[in-house]
ROBA-200740 format. One record per residue (C-alpha): residue in one letter; residue number from 1; x, y, z. Coordinates in steps of 0.5 Angstrom, whole numbers, plus 2048, in hexadecimal, padded with zeros to 3 digits. Last residue first. Example, Ala and Ser with C-alpha at 12.3 -4.5 7.8 and 13.67 -1.06 7.14 Angstrom:
<atoms>
(s 2 (81B 7FE 80E))
(a 1 (819 7F7 810))
</atoms>
This chain:
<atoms>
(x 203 (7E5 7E7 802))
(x 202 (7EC 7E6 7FF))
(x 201 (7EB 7EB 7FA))
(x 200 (7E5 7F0 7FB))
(x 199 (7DE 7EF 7FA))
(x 198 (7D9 7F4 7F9))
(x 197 (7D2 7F7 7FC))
(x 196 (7D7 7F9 802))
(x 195 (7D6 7F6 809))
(x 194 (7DE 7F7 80B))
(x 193 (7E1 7F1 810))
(x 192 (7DC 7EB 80D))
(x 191 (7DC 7E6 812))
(x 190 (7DF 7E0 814))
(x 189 (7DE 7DE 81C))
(x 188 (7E4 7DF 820))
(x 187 (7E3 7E7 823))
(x 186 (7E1 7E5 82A))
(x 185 (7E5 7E8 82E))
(x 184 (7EB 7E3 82D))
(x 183 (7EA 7E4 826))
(x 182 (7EC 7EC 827))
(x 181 (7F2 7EA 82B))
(x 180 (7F5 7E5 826))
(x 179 (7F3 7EB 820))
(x 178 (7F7 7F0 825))
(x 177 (7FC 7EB 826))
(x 176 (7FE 7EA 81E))
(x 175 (7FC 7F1 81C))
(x 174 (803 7F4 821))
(x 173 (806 7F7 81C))
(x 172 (804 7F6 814))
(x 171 (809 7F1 811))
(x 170 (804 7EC 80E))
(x 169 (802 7F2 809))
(x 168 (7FD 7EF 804))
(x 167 (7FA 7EA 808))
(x 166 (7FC 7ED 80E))
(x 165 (7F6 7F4 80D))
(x 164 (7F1 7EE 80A))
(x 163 (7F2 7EA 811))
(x 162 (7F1 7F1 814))
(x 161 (7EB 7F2 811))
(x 160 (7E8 7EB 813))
(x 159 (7EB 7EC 81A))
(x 158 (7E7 7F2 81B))
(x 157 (7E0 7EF 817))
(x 156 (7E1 7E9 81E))
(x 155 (7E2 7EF 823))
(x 154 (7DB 7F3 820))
(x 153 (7DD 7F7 827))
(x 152 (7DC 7FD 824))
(x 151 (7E2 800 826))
(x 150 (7E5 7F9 822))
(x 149 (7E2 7FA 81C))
(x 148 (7E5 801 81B))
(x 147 (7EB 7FF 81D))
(x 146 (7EB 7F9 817))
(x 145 (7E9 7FE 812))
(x 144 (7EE 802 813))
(x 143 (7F2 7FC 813))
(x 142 (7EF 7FA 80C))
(x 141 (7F0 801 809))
(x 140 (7F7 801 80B))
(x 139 (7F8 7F9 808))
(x 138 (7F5 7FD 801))
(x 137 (7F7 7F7 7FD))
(x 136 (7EF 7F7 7FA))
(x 135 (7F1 7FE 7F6))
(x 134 (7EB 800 7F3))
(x 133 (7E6 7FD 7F7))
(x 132 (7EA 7FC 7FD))
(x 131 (7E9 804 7FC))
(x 130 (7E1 806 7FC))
(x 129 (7E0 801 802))
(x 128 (7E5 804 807))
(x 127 (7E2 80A 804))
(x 126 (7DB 807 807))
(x 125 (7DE 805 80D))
(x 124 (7E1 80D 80E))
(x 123 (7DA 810 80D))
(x 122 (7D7 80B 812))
(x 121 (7DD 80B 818))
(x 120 (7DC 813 818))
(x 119 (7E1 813 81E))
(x 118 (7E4 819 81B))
(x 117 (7EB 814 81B))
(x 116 (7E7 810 818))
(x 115 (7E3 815 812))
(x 114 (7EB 818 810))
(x 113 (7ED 810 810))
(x 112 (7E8 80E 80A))
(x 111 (7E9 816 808))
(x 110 (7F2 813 806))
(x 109 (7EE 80C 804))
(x 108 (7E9 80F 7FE))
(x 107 (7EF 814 7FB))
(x 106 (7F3 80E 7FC))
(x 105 (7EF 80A 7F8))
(x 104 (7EF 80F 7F1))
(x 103 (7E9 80D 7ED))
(x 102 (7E5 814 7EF))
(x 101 (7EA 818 7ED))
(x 100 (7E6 81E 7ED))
(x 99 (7E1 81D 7F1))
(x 98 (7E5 818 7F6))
(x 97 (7EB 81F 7F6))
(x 96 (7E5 824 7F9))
(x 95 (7E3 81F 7FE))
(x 94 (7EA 81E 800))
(x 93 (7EA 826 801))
(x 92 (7E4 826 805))
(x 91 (7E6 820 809))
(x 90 (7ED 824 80A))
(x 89 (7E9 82A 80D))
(x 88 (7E5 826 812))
(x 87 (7EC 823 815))
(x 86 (7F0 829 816))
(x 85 (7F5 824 81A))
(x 84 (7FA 827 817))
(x 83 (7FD 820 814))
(x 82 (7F6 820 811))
(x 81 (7F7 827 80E))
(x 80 (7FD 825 80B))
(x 79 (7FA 81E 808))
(x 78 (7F4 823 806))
(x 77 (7F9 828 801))
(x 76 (7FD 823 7FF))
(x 75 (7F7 81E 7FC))
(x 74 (7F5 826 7F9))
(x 73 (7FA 828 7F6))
(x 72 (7FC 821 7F3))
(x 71 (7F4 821 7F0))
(x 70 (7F6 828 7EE))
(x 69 (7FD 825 7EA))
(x 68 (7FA 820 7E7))
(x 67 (7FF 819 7E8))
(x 66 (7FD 818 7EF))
(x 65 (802 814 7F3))
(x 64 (7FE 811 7FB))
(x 63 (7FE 80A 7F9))
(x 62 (804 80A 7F6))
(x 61 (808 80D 7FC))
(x 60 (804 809 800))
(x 59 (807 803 7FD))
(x 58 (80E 805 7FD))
(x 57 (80D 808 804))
(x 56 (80B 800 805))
(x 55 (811 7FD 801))
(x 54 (815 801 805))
(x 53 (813 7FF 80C))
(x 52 (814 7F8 80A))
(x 51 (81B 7F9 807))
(x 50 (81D 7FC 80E))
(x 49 (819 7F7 811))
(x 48 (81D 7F1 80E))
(x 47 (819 7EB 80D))
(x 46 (816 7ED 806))
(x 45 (812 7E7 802))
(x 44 (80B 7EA 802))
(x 43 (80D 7F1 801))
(x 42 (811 7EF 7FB))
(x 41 (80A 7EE 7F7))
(x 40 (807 7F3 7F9))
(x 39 (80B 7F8 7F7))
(x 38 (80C 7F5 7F1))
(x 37 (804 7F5 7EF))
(x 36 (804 7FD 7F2))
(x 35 (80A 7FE 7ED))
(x 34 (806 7FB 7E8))
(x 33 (7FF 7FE 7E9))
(x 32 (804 805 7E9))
(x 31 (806 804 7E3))
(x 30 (7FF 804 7E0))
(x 29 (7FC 809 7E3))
(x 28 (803 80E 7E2))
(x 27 (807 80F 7E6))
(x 26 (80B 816 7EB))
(x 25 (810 815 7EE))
(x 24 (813 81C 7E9))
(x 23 (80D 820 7EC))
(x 22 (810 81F 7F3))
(x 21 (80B 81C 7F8))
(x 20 (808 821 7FF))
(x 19 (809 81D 805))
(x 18 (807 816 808))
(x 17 (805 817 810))
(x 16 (7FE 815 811))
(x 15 (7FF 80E 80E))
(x 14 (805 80D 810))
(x 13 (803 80F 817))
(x 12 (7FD 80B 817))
(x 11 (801 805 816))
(x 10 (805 806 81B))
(x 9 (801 807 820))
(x 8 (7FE 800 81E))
(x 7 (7FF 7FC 824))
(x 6 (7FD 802 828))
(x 5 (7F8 804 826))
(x 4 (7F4 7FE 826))
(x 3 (7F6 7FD 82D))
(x 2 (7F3 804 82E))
(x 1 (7EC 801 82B))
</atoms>
């Protein structure tokens, strides 16, 4: 798991790192699924790292916004208390923001990873589940996904999940050799990276 770490530190630092958004960023639902689509879509053409490292904080940025200003609150409030390492308090405030916005994906993913780092590996798979089924680009969700399989020694779901995580993001640093090492381990076989009840794009 150590070697997982390190190739994807980065990752995990994006994901712990974003800050409080101003209200003026701020899209509506609709808006913002465009923006996503555009985002996306130049991901998987961009070459530059500059541009790369861009269009992924661009991506998070989305994920992350909050129209409602209790909802905002709340999402800033668990992130803070993430970076804090105060890991049992932000659970309880992604908990209190899933109940009152129980559609909003990264509300989902931001207790997802809270659960992992607590090393509740069954509460955070399950919100892996919740969020790839509002937002199945989530390449942060399906690298998560991808650790937590491969601490569990499940090699071949690992390589699924990372596969997902480079589908929708090819640029993630170090997924191509943590996915060749976990297939020389065994993890070549197909499978089914996340084991929910509902499909997922791609799968």
């Amino acid at each position: 798991m150590l070697r997982v770490h390190a190739c994807l530190v980065a990752l995990l630092g994006m994901m712990l790192g974003m800050t409080a958004l101003g209200t003026t960023a701020l899209a509506q639902e609709g808006r913002s699924n465009t923006m996503l689509d555009t985002l996306f879509a130049k991901l998987q053409t961009a070459t530059d790292p500059m541009a790369v490292q861009s269009l992924e904080s661009a991506i998070w940025e989305q994920w992350t916004m909050v129209p409602d200003a209790a909802q905002r609150a709340l999402m800033m409030r668990g992130i803070a208390e993430m970076q804090e390492r105060e890991l049992k308090a932000s659970v309880e405030t992604f908990s209190k923001l899933i109940e009152m916005a129980p559609d909003l994906s990264e509300a989902w993913n931001k207790r997802a990873t809270a659960y992992w780092l607590l090393g509740d590996f069954a509460a955070s798979l399950s919100d892996i589940c919740e969020t790839v089924k509002r937002e199945p680009r989530h390449f942060g969700a399906y690298s998560g996904l991808g650790m937590i399989r491969a601490e569990m020694g499940e090699y071949s779901r690992a390589v699924a999940a990372f596969e997902l995580a480079r589908k929708y993001n090819p640029h993630i640093v170090g997924i191509d050799d943590e996915i060749s090492r976990l297939k020389a381990m065994g993890g070549d076989e197909p499978a089914d990276p996340l084991g929910c009840t509902q499909r997922t794009a791609g799968r």
